[in-house]
C-alpha positions in Angstrom: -23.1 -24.3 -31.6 -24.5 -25.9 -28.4 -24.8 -23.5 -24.8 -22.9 -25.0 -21.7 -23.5 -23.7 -18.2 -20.2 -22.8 -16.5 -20.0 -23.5 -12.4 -19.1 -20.1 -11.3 -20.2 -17.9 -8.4 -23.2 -16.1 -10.9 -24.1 -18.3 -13.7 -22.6 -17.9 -17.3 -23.8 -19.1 -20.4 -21.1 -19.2 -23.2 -21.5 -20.7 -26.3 -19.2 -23.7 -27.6 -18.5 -24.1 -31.2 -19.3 -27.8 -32.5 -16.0 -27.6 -34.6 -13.0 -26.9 -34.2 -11.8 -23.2 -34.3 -9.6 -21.8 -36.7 -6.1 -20.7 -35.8 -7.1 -17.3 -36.6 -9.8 -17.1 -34.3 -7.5 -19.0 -31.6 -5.2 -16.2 -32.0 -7.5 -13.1 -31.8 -9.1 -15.0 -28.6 -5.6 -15.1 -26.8 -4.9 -11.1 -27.6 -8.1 -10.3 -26.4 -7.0 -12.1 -23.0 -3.1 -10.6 -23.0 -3.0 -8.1 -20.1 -2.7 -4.5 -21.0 0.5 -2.9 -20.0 -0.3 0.2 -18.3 2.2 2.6 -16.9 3.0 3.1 -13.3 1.4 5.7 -11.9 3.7 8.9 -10.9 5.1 9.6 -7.7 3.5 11.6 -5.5 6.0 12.2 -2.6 6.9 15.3 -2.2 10.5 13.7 -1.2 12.9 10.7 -1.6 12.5 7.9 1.1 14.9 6.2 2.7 14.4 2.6 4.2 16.0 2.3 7.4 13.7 -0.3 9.4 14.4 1.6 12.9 12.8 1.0 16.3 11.2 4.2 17.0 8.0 5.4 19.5 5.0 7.6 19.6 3.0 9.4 21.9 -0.4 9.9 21.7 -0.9 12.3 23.7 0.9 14.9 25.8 1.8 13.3 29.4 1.4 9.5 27.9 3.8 6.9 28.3 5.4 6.1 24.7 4.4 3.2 22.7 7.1 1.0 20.4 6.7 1.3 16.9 9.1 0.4 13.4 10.0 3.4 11.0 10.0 1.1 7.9 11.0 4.2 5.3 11.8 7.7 5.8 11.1 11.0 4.0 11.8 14.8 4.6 8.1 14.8 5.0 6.8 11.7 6.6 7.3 8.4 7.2 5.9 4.8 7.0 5.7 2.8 10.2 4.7 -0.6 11.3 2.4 -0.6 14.4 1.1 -3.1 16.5 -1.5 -1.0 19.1 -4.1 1.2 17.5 -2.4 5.0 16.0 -4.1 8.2 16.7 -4.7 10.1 13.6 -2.5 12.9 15.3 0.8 11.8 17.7 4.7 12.7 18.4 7.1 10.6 16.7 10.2 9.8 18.1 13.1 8.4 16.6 17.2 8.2 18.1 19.7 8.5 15.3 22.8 7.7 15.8 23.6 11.7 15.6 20.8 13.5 16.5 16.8 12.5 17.9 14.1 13.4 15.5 10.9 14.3 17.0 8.2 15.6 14.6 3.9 15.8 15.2 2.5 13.8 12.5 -0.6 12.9 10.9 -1.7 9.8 9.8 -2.5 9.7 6.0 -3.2 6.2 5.4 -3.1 3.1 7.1 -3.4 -0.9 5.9 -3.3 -3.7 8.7 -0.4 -2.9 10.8 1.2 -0.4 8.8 0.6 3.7 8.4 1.7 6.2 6.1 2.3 9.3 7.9 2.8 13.3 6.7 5.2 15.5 9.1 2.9 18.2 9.6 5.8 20.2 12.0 9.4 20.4 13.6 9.5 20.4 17.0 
């Protein structure tokens, strides 16, 4: 056996065999690098979503002007929308079906670059 430095970000020292490894030991080296399979984690909305990649707005506050957003999904309980100015953790959402205007008070519960997750936290 001889040690060989690697070029990685923190240095490794591995040990290389001067002969050539059996096919046994080839094998048990590739299932010990074979992914594990793990199972998908369970849902955890509390209902279906819909995808329906709407034009929709929010208002921040009471009185402001309403800012342009995308409803990307919908649920009974929240939504998941595309943003492109900053989101209050609390704001209106407003959406115009083609049969009725939803308009629900949300809060956000998470968020990732332009996108948001948010939980309907009431009715209007």
């Amino acid at each position: 056996m001889r040690a060989v430095g690697l070029t990685t970000p923190e240095p490794l020292l591995c040990t290389v065999p001067d002969h050539e490894p059996s096919a046994t030991h080839v094998r048990r080296m590739i299932a010990r690098l074979k992914p594990t399979v793990r199972p998908m984690p369970a849902e955890r909305r509390g209902a279906a979503r819909q995808a329906i990649n709407r034009r929709a707005q929010y208002v921040p506050v009471a009185g402001a002007l309403p800012r342009d957003c995308m409803v990307v999904d919908l649920s009974d309980t929240g939504a998941r929308l595309y943003v492109e100015t900053p989101l209050p953790e609390v704001f209106v959402l407003l959406i115009e079906g083609e049969r009725e205007r939803i308009e629900r008070d949300c809060r956000v519960v998470w968020r990732l670059g332009g996108e948001a997750g948010v939980a309907f936290v009431r009715r209007r």
